[in-house]
Every structure is written in C-alpha cells, then in structure tokens.
Biopython code that builds the backbone (N, CA, C, O; Angstrom):
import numpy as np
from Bio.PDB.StructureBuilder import StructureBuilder

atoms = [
    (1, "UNK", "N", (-3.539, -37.343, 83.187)),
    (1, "UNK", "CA", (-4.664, -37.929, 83.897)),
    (1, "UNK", "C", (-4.192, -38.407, 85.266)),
    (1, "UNK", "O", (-3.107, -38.930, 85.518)),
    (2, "UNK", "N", (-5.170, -38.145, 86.090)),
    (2, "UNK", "CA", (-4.631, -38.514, 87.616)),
    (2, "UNK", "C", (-4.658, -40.485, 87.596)),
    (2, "UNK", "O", (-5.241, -41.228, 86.807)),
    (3, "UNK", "N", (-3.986, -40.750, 88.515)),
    (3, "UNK", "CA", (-4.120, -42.077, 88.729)),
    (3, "UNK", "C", (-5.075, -42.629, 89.535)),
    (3, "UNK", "O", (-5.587, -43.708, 89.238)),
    (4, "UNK", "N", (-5.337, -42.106, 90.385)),
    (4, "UNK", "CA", (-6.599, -42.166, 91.284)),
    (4, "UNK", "C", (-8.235, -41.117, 91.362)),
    (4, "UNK", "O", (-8.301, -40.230, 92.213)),
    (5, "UNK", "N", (-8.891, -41.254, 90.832)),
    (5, "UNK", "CA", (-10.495, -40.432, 91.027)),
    (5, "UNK", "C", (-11.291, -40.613, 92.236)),
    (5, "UNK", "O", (-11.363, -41.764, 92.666)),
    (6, "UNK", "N", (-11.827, -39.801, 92.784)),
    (6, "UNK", "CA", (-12.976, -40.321, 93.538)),
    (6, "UNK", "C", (-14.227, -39.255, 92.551)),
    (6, "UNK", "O", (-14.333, -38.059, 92.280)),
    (7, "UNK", "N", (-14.981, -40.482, 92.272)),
    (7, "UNK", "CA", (-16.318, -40.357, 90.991)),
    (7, "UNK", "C", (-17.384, -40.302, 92.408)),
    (7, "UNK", "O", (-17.256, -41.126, 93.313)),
    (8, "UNK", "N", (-18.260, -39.390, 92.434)),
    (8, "UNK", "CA", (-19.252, -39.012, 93.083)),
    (8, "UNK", "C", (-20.373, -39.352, 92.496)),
    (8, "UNK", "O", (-21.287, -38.586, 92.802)),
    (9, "UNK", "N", (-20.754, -40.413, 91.585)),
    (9, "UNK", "CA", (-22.748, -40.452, 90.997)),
    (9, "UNK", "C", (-23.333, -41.293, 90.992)),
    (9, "UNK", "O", (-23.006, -42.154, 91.809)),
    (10, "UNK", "N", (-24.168, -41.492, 90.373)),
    (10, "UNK", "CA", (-24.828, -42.556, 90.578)),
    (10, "UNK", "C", (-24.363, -43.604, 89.957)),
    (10, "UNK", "O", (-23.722, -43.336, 88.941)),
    (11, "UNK", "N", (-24.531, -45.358, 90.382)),
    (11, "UNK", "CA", (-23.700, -46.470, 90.058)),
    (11, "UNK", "C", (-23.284, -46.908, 88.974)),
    (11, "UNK", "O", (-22.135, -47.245, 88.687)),
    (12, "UNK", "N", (-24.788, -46.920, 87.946)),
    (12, "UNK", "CA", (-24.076, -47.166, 86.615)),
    (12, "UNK", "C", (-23.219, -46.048, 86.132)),
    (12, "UNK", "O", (-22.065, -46.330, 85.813)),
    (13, "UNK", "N", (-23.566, -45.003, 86.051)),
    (13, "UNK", "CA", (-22.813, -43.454, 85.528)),
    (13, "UNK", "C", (-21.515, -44.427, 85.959)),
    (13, "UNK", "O", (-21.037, -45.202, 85.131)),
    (14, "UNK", "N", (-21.072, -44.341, 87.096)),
    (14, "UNK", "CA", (-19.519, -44.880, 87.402)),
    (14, "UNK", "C", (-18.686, -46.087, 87.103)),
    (14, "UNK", "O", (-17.464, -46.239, 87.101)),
    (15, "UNK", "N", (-19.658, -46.890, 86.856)),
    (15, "UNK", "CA", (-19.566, -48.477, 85.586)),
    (15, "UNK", "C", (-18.978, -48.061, 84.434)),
    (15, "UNK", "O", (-17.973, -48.722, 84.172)),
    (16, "UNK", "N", (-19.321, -46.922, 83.390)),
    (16, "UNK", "CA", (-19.576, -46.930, 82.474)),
    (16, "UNK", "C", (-18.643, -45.913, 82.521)),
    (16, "UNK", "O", (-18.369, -45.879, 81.321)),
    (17, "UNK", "N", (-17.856, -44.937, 83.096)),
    (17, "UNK", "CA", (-16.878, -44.403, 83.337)),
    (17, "UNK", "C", (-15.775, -45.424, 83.678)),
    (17, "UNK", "O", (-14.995, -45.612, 82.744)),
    (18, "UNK", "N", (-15.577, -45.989, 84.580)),
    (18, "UNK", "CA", (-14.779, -46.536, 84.673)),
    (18, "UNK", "C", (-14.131, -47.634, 83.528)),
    (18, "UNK", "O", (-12.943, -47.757, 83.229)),
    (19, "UNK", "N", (-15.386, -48.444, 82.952)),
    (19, "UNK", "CA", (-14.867, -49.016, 82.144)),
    (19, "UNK", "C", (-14.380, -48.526, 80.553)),
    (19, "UNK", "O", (-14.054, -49.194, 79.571)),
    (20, "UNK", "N", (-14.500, -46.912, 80.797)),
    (20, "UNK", "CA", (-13.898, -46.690, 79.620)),
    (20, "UNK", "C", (-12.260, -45.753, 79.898)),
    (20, "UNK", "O", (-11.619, -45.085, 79.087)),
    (21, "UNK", "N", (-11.940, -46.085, 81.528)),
    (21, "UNK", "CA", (-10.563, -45.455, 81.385)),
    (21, "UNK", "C", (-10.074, -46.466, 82.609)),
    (21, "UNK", "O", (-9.646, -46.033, 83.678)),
    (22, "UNK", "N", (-10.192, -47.784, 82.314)),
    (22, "UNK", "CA", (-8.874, -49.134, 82.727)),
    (22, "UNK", "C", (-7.550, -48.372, 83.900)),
    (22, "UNK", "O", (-7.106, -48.651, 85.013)),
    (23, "UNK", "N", (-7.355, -47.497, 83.049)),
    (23, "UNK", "CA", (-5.712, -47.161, 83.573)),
    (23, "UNK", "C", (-6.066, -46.089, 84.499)),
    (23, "UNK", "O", (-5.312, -45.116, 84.487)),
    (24, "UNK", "N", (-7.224, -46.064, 85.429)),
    (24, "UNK", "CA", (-7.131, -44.860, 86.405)),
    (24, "UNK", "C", (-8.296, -45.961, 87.519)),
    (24, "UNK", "O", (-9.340, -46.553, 87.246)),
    (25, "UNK", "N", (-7.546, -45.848, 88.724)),
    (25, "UNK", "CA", (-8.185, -46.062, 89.751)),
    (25, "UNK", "C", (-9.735, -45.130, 90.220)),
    (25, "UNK", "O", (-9.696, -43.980, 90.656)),
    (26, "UNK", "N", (-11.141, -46.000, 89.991)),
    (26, "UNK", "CA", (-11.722, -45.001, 90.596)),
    (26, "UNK", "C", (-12.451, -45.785, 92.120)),
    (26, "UNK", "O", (-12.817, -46.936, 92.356)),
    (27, "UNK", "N", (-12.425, -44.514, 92.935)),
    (27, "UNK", "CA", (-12.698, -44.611, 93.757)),
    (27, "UNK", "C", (-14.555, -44.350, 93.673)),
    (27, "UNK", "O", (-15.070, -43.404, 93.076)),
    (28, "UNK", "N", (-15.401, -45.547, 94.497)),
    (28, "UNK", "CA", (-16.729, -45.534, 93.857)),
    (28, "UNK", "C", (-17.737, -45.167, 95.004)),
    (28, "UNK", "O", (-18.701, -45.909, 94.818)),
    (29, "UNK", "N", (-17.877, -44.707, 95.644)),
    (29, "UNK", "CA", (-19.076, -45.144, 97.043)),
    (29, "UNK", "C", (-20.385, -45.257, 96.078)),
    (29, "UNK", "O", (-20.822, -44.197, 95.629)),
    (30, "UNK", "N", (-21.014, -46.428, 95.742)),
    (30, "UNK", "CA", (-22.233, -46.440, 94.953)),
    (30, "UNK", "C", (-23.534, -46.190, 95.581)),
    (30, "UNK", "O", (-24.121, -46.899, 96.399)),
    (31, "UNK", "N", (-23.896, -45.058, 95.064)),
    (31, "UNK", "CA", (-25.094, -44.538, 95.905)),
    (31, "UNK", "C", (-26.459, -44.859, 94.795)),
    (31, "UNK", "O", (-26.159, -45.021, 93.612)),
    (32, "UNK", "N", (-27.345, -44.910, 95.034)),
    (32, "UNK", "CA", (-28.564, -45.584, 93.661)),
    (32, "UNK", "C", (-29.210, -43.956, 94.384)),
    (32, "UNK", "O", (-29.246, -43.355, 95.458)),
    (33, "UNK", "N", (-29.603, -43.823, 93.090)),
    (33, "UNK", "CA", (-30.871, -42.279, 93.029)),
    (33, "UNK", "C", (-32.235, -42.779, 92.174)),
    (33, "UNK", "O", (-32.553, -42.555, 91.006)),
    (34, "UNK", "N", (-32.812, -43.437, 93.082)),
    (34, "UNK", "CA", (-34.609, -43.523, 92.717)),
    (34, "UNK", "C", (-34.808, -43.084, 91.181)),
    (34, "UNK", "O", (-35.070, -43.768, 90.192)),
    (35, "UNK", "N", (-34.549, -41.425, 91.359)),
    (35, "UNK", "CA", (-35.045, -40.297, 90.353)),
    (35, "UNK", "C", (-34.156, -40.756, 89.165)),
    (35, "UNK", "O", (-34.729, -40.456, 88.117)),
    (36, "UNK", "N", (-32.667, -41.528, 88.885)),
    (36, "UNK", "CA", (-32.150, -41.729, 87.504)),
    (36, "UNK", "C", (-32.895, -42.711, 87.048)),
    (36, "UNK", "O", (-32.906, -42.916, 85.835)),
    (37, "UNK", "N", (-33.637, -43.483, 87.892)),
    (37, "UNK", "CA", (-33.954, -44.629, 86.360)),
    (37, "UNK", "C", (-35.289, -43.850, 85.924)),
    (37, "UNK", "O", (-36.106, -44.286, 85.114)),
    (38, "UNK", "N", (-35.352, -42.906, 86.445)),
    (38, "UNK", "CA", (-37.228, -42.336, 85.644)),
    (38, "UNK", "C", (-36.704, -41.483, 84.538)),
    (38, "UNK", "O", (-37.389, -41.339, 83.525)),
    (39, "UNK", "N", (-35.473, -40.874, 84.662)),
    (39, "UNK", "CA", (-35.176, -39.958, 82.990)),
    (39, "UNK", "C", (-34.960, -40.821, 81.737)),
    (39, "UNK", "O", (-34.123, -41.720, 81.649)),
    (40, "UNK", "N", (-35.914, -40.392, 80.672)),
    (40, "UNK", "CA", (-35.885, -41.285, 79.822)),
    (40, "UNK", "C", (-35.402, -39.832, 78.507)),
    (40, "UNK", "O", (-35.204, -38.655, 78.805)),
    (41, "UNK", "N", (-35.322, -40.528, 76.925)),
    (41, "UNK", "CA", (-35.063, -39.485, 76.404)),
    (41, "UNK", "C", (-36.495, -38.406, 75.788)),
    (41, "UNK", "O", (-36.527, -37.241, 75.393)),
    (42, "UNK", "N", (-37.539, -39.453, 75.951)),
    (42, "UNK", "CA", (-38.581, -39.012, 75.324)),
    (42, "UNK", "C", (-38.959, -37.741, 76.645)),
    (42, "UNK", "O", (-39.410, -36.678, 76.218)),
    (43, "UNK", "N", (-38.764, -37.882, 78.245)),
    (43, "UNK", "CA", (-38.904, -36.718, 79.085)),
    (43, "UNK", "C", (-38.086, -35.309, 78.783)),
    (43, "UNK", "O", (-38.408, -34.125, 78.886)),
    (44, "UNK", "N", (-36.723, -36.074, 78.309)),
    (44, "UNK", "CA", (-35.317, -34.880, 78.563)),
    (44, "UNK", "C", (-36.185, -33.918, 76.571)),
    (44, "UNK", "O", (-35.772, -32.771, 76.400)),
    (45, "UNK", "N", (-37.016, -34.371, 75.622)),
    (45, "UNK", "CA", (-37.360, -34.090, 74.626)),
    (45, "UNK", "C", (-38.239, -32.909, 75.046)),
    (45, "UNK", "O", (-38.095, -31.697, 74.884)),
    (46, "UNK", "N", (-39.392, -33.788, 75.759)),
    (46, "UNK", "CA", (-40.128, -32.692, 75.824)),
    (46, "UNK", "C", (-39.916, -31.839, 76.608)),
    (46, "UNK", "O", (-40.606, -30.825, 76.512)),
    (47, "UNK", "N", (-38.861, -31.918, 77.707)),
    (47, "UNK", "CA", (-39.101, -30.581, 78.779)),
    (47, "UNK", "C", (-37.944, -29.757, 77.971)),
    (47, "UNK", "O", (-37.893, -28.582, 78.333)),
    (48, "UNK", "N", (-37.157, -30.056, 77.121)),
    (48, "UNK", "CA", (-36.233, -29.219, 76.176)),
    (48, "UNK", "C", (-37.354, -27.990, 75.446)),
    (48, "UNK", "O", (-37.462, -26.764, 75.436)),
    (49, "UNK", "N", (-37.964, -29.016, 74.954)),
    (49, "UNK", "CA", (-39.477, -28.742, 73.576)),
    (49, "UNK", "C", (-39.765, -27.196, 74.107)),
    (49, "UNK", "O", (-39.492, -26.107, 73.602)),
    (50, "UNK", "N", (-40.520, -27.612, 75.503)),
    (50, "UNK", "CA", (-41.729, -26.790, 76.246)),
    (50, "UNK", "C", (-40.631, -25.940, 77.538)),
    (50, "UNK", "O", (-41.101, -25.379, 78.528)),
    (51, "UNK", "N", (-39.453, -26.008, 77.291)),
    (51, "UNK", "CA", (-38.782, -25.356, 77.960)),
    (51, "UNK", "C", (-39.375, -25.063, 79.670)),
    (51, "UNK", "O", (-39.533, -24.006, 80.281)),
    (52, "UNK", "N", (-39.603, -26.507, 80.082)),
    (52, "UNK", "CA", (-40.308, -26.667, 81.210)),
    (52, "UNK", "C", (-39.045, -27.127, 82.434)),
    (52, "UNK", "O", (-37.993, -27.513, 81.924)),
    (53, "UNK", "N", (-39.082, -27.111, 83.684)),
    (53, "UNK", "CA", (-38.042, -27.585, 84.872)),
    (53, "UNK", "C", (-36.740, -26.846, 84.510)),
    (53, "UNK", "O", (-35.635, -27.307, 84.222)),
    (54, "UNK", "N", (-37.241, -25.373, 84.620)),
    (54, "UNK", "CA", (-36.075, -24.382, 84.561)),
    (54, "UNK", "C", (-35.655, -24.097, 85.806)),
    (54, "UNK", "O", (-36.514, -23.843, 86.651)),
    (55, "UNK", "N", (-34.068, -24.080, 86.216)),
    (55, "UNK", "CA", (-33.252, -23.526, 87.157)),
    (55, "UNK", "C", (-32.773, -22.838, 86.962)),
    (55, "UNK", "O", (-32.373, -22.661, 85.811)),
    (56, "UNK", "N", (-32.399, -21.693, 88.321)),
    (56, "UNK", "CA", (-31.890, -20.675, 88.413)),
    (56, "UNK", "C", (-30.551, -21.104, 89.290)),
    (56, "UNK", "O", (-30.577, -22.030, 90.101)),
    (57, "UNK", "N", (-29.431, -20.340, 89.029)),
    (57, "UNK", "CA", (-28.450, -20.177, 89.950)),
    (57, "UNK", "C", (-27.562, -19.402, 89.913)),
    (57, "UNK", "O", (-27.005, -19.187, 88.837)),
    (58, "UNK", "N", (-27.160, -18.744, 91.087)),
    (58, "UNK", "CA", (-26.966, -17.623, 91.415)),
    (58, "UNK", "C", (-24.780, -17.775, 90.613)),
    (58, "UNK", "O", (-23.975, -18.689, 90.788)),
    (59, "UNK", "N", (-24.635, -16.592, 89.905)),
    (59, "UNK", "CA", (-23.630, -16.462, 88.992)),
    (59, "UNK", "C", (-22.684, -17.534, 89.400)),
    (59, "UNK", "O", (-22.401, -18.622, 88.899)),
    (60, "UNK", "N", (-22.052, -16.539, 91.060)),
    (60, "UNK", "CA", (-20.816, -17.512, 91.584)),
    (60, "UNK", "C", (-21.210, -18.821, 91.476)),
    (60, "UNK", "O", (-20.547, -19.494, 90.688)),
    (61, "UNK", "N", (-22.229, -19.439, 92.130)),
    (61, "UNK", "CA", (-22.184, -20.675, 92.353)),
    (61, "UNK", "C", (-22.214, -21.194, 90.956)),
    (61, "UNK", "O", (-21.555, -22.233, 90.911)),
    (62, "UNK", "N", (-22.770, -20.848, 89.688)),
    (62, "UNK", "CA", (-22.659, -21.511, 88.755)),
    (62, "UNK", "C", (-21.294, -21.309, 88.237)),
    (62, "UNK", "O", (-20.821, -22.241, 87.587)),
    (63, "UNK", "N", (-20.510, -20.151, 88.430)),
    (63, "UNK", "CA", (-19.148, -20.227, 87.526)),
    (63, "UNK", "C", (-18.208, -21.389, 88.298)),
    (63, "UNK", "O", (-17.472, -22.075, 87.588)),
    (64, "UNK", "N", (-18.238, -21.698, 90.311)),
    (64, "UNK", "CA", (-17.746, -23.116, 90.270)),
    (64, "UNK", "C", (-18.056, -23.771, 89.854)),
    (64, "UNK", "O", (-17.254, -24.114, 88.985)),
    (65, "UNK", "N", (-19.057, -24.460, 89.872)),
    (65, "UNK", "CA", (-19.929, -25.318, 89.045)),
    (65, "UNK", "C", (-19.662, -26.064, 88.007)),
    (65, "UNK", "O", (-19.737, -27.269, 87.767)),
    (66, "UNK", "N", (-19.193, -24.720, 87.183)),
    (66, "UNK", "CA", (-18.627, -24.887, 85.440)),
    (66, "UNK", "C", (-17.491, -25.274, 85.541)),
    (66, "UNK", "O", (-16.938, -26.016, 84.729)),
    (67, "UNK", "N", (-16.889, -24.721, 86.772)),
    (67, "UNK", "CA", (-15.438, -25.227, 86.710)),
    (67, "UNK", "C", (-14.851, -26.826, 87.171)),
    (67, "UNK", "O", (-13.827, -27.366, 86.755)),
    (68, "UNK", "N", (-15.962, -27.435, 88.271)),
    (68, "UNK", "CA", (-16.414, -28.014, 88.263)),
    (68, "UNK", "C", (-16.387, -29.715, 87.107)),
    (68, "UNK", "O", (-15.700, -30.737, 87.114)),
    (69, "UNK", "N", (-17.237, -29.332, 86.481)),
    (69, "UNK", "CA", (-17.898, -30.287, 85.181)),
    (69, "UNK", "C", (-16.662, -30.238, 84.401)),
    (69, "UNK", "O", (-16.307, -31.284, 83.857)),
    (70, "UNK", "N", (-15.730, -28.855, 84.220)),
    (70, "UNK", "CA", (-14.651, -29.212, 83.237)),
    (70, "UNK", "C", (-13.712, -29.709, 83.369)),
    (70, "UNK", "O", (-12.909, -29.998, 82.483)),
    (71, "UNK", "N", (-13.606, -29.955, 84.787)),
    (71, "UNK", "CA", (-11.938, -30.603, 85.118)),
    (71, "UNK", "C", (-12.767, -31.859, 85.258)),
    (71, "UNK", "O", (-12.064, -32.689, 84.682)),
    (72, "UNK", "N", (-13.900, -32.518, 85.705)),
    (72, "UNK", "CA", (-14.601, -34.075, 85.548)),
    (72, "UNK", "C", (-14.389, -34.229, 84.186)),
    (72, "UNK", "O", (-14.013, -35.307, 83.727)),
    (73, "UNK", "N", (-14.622, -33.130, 83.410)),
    (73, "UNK", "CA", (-14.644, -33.863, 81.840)),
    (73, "UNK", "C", (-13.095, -33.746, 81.285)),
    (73, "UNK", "O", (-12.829, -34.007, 80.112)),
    (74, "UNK", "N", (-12.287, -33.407, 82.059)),
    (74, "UNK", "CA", (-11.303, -33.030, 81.576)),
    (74, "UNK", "C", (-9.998, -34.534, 81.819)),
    (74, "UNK", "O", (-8.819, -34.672, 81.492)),
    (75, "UNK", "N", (-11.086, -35.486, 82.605)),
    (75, "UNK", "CA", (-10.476, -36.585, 83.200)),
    (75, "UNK", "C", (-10.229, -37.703, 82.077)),
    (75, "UNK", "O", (-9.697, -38.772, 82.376)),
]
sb = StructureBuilder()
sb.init_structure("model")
sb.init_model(0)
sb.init_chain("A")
sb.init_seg("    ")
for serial, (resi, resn, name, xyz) in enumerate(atoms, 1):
    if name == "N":
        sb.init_residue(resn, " ", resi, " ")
    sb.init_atom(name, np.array(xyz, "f"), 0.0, 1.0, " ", f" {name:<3s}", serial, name[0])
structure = sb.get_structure()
C-alpha cells in the first residue's frame, strides 16, 4: 500500500475511506456534489429494476477506466 493517496470524491466517500486505512496519508481536496446526497437505495433499485440511466462508453475509454477503479480498489 502506498503511503500517500490523493482520493479524488466526494467528502464523505473520503471520510469514510480514510478512516478505514489510519496508516496511509490521504490527500483530500473536498469537493461537495449537489447530485450525491439525492442517490438513495430505493432510486439505485428501481433504475437497476427498469434498467433505466443507461451509459455508453466507447471500449478504450472504458478498459482505462477499469483499470482505473482496480488499482483505487486495490488500495
């Protein structure tokens, strides 16, 4: 694990990261996004349900992407 992160999201997301890995410096610029406090689970249900707010993206950009999310989760 690196000793230092710079975490890119929104504020709590980075609260709640941070306080579950003590032993790594993160670096925070806390930015607030309007749009996170409106996702609730009963929205993320139904647009799963009705397979509604579908994105497209084009291969490359999604295979960085992926690569991306796995080295964040890989932290």
């Amino acid at each position: 694990k690196p000793p230092r992160v710079v975490l890119m999201t929104e504020c709590s997301m980075s609260d709640n990261v941070a306080l579950q890995h003590p032993e790594v410096e993160f670096i925070r610029p806390c930015n607030l996004c309007p749009h996170m406090k409106r996702i609730t689970l009963a929205n993320i249900r139904t647009a799963l349900e009705e397979n509604r707010h579908v994105v497209s993206i084009e291969p490359g950009i999604a295979g960085r992407a992926r690569l991306a999310v796995e080295r964040m989760l890989a932290v």
